[in-house]
RODO-2510 file (C-alpha; in nm, 4 decimals, decimal comma):
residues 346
     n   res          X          Y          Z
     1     x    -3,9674     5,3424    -6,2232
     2     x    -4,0091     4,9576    -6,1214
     3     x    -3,6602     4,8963    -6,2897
     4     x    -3,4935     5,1823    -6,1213
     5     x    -3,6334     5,0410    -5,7744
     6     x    -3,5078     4,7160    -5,8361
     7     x    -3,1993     4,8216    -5,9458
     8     x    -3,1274     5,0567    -5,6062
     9     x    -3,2214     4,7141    -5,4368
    10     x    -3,0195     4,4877    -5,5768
    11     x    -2,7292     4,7678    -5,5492
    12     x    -2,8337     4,8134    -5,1540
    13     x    -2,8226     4,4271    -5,1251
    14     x    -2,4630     4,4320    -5,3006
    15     x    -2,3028     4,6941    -5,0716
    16     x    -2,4824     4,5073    -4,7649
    17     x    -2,2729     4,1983    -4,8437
    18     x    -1,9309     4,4142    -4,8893
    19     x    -1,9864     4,5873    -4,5808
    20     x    -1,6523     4,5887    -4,3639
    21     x    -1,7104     4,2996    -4,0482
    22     x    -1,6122     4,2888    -3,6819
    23     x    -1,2252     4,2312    -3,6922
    24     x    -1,2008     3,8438    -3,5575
    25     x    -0,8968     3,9201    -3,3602
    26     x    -1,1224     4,0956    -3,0675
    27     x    -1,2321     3,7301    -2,9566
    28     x    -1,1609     3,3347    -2,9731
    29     x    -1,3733     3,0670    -3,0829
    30     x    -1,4270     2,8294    -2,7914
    31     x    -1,5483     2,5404    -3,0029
    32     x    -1,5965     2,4750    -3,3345
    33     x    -1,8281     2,2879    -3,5138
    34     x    -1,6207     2,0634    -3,6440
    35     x    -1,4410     1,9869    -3,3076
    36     x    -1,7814     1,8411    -3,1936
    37     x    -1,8339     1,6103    -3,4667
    38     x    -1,4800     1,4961    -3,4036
    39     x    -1,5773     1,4187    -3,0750
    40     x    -1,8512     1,2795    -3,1144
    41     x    -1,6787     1,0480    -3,3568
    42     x    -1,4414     0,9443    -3,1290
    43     x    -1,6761     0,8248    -2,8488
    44     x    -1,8722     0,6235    -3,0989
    45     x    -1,6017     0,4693    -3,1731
    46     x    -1,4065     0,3847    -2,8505
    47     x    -1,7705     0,2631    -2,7972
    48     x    -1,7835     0,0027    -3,0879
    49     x    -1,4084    -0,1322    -2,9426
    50     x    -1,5218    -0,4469    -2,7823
    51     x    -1,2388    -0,6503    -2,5084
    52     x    -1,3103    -0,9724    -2,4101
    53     x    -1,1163    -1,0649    -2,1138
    54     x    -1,1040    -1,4845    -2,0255
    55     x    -0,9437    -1,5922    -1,7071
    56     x    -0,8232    -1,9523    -1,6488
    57     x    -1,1790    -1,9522    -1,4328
    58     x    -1,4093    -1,7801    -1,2435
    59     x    -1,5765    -1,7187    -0,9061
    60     x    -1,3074    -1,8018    -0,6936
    61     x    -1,1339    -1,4554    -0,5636
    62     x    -0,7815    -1,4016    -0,7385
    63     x    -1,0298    -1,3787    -1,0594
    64     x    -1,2938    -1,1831    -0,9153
    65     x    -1,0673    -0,9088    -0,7968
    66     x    -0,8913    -0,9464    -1,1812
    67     x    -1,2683    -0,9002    -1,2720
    68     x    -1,3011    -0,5667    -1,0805
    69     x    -1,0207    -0,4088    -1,2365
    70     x    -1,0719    -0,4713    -1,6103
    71     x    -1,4436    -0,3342    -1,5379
    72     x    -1,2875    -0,0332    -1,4106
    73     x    -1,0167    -0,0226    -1,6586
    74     x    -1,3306    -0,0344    -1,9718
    75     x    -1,5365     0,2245    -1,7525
    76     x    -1,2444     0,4536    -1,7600
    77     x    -1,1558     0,3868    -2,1032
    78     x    -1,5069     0,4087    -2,2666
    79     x    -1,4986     0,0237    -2,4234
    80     x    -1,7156    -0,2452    -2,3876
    81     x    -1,5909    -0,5419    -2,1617
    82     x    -1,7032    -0,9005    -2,1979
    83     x    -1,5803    -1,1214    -1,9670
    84     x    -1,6263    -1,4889    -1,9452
    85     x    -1,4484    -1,7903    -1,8185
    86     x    -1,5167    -2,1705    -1,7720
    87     x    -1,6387    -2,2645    -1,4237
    88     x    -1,3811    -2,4428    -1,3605
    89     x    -0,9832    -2,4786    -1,5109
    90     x    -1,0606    -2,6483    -1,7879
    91     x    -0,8565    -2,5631    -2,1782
    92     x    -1,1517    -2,7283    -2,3770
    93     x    -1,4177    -2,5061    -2,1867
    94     x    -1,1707    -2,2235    -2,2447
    95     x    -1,1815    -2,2902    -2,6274
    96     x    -1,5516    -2,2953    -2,6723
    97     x    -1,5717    -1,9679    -2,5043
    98     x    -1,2943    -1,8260    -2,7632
    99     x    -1,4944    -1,9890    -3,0723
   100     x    -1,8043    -1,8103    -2,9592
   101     x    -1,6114    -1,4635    -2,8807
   102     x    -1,4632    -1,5286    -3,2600
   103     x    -1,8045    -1,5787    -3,3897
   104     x    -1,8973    -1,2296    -3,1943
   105     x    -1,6262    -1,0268    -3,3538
   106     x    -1,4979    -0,8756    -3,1198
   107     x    -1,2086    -0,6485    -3,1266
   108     x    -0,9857    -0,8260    -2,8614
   109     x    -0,8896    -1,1540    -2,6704
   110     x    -0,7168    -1,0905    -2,3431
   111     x    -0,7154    -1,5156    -2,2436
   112     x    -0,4984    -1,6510    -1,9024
   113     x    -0,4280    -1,9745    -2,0615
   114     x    -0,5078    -2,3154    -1,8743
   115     x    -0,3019    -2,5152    -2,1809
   116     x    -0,0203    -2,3053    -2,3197
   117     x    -0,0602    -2,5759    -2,6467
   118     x    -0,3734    -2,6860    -2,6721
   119     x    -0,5369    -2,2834    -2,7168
   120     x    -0,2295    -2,2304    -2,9607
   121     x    -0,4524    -2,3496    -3,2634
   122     x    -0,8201    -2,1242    -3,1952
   123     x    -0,5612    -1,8511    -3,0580
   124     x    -0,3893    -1,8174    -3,4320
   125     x    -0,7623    -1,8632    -3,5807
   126     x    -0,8889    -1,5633    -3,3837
   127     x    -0,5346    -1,3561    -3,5279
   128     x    -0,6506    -1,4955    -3,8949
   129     x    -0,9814    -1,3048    -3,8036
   130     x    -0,8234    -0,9776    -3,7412
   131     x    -0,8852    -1,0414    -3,3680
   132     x    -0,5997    -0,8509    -3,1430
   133     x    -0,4775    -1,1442    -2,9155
   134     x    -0,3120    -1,1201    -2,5723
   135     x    -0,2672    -1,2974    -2,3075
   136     x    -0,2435    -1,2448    -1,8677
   137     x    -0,2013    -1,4205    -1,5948
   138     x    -0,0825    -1,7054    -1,8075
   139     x     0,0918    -1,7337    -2,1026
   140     x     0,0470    -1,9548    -2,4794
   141     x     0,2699    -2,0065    -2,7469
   142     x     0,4306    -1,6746    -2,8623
   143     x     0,3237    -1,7301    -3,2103
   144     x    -0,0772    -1,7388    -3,1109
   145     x    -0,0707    -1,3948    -2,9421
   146     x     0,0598    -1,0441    -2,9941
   147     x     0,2212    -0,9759    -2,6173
   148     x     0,1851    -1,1341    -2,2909
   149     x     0,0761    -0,9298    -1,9349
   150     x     0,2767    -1,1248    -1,6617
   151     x     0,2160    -0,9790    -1,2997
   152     x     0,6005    -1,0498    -1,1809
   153     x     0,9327    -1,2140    -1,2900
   154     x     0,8896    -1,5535    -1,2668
   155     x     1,2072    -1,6539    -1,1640
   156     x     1,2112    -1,3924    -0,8683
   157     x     0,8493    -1,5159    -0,7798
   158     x     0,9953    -1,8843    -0,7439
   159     x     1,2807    -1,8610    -0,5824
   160     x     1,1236    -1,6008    -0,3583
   161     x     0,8278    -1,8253    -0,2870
   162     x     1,0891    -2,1197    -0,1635
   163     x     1,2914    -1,8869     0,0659
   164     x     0,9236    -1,7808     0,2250
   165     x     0,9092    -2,1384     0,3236
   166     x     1,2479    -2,1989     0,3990
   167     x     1,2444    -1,9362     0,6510
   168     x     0,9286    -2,1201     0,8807
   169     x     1,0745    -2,4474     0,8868
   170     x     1,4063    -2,3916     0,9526
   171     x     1,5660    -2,4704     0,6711
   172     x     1,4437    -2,8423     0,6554
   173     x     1,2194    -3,0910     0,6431
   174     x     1,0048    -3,2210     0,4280
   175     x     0,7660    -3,0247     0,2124
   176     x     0,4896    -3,0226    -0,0775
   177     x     0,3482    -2,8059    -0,3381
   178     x    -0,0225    -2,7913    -0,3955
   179     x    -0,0484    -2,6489    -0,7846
   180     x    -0,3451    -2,5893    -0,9853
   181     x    -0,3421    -2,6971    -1,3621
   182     x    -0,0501    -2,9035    -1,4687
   183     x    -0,0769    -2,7461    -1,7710
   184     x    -0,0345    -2,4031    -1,6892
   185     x     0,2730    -2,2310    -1,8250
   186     x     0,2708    -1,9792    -1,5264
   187     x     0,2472    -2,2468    -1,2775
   188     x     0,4808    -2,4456    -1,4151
   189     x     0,7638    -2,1994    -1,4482
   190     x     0,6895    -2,0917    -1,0871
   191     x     0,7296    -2,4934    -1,0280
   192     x     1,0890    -2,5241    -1,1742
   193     x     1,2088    -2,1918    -0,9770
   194     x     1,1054    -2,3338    -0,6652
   195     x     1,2423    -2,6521    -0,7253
   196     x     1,6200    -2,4906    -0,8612
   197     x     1,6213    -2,2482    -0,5787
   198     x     1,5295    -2,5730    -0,3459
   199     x     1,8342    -2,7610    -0,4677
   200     x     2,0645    -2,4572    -0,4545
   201     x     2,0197    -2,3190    -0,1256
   202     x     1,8149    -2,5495     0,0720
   203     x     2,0023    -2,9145     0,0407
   204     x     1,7888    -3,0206     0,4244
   205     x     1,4730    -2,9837     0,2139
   206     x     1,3004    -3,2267     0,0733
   207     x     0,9927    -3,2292    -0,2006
   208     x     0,7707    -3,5166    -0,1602
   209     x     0,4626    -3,4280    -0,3949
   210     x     0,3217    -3,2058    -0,5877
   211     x    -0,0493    -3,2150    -0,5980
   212     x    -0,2588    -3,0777    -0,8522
   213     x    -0,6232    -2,9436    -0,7688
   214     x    -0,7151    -2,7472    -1,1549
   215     x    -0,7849    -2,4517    -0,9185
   216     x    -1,0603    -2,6572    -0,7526
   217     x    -1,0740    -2,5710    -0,4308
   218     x    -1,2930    -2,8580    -0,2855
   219     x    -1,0045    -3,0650    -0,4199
   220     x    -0,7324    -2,8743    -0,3278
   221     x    -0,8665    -2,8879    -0,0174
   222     x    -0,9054    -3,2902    -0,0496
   223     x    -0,5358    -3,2881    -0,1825
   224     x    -0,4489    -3,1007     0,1273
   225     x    -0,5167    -3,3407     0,3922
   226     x    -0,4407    -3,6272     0,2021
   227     x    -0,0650    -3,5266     0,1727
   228     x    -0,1270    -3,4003     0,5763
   229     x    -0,2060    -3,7911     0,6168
   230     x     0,0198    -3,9302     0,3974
   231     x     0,3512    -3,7271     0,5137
   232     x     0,3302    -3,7790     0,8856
   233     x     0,6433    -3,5024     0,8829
   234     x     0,5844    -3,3099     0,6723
   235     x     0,7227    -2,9764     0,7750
   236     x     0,5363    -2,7386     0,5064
   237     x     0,2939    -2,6946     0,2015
   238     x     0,3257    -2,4551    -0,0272
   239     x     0,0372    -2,3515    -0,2590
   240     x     0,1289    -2,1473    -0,6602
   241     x    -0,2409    -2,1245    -0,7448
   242     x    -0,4198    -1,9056    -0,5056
   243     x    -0,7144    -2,2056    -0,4152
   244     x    -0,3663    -2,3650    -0,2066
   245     x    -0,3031    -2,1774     0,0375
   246     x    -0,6714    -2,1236     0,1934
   247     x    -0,7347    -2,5116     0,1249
   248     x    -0,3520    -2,6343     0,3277
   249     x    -0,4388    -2,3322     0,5879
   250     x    -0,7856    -2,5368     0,6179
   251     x    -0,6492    -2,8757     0,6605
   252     x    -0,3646    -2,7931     0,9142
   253     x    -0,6192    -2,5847     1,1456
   254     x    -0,8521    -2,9092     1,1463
   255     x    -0,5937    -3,1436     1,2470
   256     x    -0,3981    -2,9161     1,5052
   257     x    -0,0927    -2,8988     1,3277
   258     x    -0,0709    -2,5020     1,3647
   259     x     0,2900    -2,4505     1,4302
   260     x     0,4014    -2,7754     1,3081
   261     x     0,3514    -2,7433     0,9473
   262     x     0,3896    -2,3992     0,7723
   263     x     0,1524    -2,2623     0,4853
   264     x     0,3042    -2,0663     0,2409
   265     x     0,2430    -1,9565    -0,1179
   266     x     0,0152    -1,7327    -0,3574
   267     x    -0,3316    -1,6365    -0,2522
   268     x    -0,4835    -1,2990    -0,2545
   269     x    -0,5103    -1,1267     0,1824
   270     x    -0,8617    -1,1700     0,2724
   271     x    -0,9324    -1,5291     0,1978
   272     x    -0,6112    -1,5952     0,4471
   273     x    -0,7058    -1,2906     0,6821
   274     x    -0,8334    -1,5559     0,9567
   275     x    -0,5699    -1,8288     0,9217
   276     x    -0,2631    -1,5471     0,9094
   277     x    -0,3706    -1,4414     1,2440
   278     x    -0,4736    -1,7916     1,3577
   279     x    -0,1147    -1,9424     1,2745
   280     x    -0,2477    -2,2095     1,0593
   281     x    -0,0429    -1,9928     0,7478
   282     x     0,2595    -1,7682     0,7614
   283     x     0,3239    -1,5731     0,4430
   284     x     0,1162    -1,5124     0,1518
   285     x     0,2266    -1,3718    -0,1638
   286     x     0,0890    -1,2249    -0,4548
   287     x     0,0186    -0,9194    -0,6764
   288     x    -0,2408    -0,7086    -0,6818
   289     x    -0,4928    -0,8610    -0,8968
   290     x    -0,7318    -0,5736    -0,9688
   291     x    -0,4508    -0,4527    -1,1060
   292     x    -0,3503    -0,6454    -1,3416
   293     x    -0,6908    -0,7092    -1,4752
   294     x    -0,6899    -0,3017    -1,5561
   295     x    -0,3625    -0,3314    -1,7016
   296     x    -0,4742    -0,6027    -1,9210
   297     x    -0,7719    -0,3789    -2,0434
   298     x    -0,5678    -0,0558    -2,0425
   299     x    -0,2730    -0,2249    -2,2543
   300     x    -0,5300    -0,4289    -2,5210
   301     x    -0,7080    -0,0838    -2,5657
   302     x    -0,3761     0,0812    -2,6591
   303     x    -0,2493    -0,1935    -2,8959
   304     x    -0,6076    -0,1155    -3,0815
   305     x    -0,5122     0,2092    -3,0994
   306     x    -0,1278     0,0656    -3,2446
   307     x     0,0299     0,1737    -2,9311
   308     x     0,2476    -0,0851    -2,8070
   309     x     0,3628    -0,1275    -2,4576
   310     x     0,7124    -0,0298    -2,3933
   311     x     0,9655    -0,0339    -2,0965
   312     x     0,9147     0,2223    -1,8475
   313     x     0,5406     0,2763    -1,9281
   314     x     0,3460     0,4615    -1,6913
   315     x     0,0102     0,3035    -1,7142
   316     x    -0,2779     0,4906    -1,4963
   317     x    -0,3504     0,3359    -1,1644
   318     x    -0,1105     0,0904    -1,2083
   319     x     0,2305     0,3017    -1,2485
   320     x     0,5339     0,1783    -1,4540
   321     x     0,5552    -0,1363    -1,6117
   322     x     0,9193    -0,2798    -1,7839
   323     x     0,9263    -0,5075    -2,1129
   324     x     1,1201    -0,7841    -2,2058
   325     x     1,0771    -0,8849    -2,5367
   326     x     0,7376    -0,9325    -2,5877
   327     x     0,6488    -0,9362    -2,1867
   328     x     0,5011    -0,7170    -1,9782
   329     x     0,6506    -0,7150    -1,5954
   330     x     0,3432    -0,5649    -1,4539
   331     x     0,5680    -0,4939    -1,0590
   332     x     0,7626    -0,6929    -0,7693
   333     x     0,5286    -0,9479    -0,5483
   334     x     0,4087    -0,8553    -0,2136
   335     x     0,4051    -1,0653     0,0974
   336     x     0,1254    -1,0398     0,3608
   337     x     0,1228    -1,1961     0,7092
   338     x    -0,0044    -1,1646     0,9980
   339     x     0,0955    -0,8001     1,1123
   340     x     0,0135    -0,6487     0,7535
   341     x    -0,2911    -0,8177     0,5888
   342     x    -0,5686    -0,5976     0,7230
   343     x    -0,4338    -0,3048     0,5157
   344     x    -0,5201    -0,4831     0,2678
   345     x    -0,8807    -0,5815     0,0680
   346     x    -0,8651    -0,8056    -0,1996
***
């Protein structure tokens, strides 16, 4: 009797499990198990992807805005952001930070480079590392890094920045250039368009100095009233590191030269806000550089992920970016003066 029970048991049990089930077709699975462990996977590691960004320097505003933007960019993107710079323009400071950032392991270098040459050599250690290397802002040897991030065309930004002084002197005179590092690539290219588009188009100008500060602006500042002193008619100053323009706009308010010698060059709108409206500077131009501190972060992310940038890239919150070789074009410069630089807030 005990076997016949157990056998109508395990028989019950039997035809249980072949019982006919609710035809799948009358609904859809939402989410899967196994799309939630993917998930999950993914965040964990977008989170391990570590970017550190290094600017030329920090604290002074172009780099603080630059700052913003790659936060926002690794907020966005779900990656951890370090960001550190020397306190001042410095290549040596710059390669100490590097060594330690190689010591860290981190995923990415993003450096604006002081010394195109001398960060060549811990550049193509961090690549030997496995360490994704790019570089903004400023450029290094294209062998020590994978792409470069420039904000415009350097040419256009040079000749461009000569006509915006050619256009508040009259087409002569005598003029200088306040310029940060002598070493910097970026600067330096700027330099030689200004001083082609000079000789081309403006023969009544002259260029009787170029100053460098290392994007100190107590010295740029010092620089600027020295060649003020020196250059009794001198016509104009224009600044291609963004300390300049604030530090000549200084100098000429504090010796009541408004109107007789003409500021010019790159610096970001609301450090030049008061002397714009003031007359002690005309035209300042520049890029946005929140922006290109999120493209920076945005484009090093994607060439983790083995997406390379490409011409005609939209990029989010920055828009379409064009490639040249191994350069980015992040857009055109802008120009603020007087009548426009409130819309602005950088």
């Amino acid at each position: 009797m005990k076997l016949f029970f157990s056998l109508v048991c395990t028989l019950s049990l039997v035809s249980a499990c072949a019982m006919p089930v609710a035809d799948h077709g009358n609904y859809d699975v939402i989410y899967s198990i196994d799309e939630v462990v993917q998930e999950k996977a993914d965040a964990k590691q977008a989170q391990q992807i570590t970017i550190a960004v290094v600017p030329k320097v920090v604290n002074i505003p172009y780099f603080n805005a630059a700052e913003e933007g790659a936060l926002e960019a690794a907020e966005d993107l779900g990656v951890n952001l370090l960001y550190e710079g020397p306190a001042f323009a410095d290549a040596g400071q710059q390669i100490l930070i590097i060594e330690e950032l190689i010591e860290e392991e981190v995923d990415a270098i993003a450096v604006s480079a002081n010394d195109p040459e001398e960060l060549a050599p811990i550049l193509l250690k961090a690549k030997e590392k496995g360490i994704h290397v790019i570089t903004w802002d400023s450029d290094t040897v294209p062998e020590a890094r994978d792409f470069f991030i420039n904000m415009v065309d350097p040419e256009t930004l040079g000749r461009h920045l000569m006509d915006t002084l050619a256009w508040n002197t009259d087409e002569k005179g005598e003029f200088a250039i306040l310029t940060g590092a002598l070493s910097a690539a970026n600067l330096n290219e700027w330099l030689h368009w200004i001083k082609v588009h000079q000789k081309e188009y403006y023969p009544d100008m002259t260029l009787v100095e170029v100053s460098a500060n290392d994007d100190d602006s107590q010295r740029a500042y010092a620089s600027a009233k020295k060649l003020l002193e020196k250059y009794p008619d001198l016509k104009g100053i224009i600044g291609n590191s963004s300390v300049g323009p604030p530090a000549a706009a200084q100098a000429v308010k504090e010796l009541g030269k408004e109107g007789e010698v003409a500021v010019v060059g790159l610096s970001s709108p609301n450090p030049m806000n008061e002397y714009l409206k003031d007359g002690s500077a005309q035209i300042i131009t520049l890029w946005s550089p929140k922006k290109l501190g999120y493209l920076t972060v945005a484009l090093t992310n994607n060439a983790l992920k083995g997406i390379e940038p490409f011409d005609w890239q939209e990029i989010a919150k920055v828009g379409k970016i064009r490639m040249f070789n191994n350069t980015v074009i992040m857009g055109d410069p802008m120009d603020f003066t007087k009548e426009n630089v409130d819309q602005y807030d950088f």
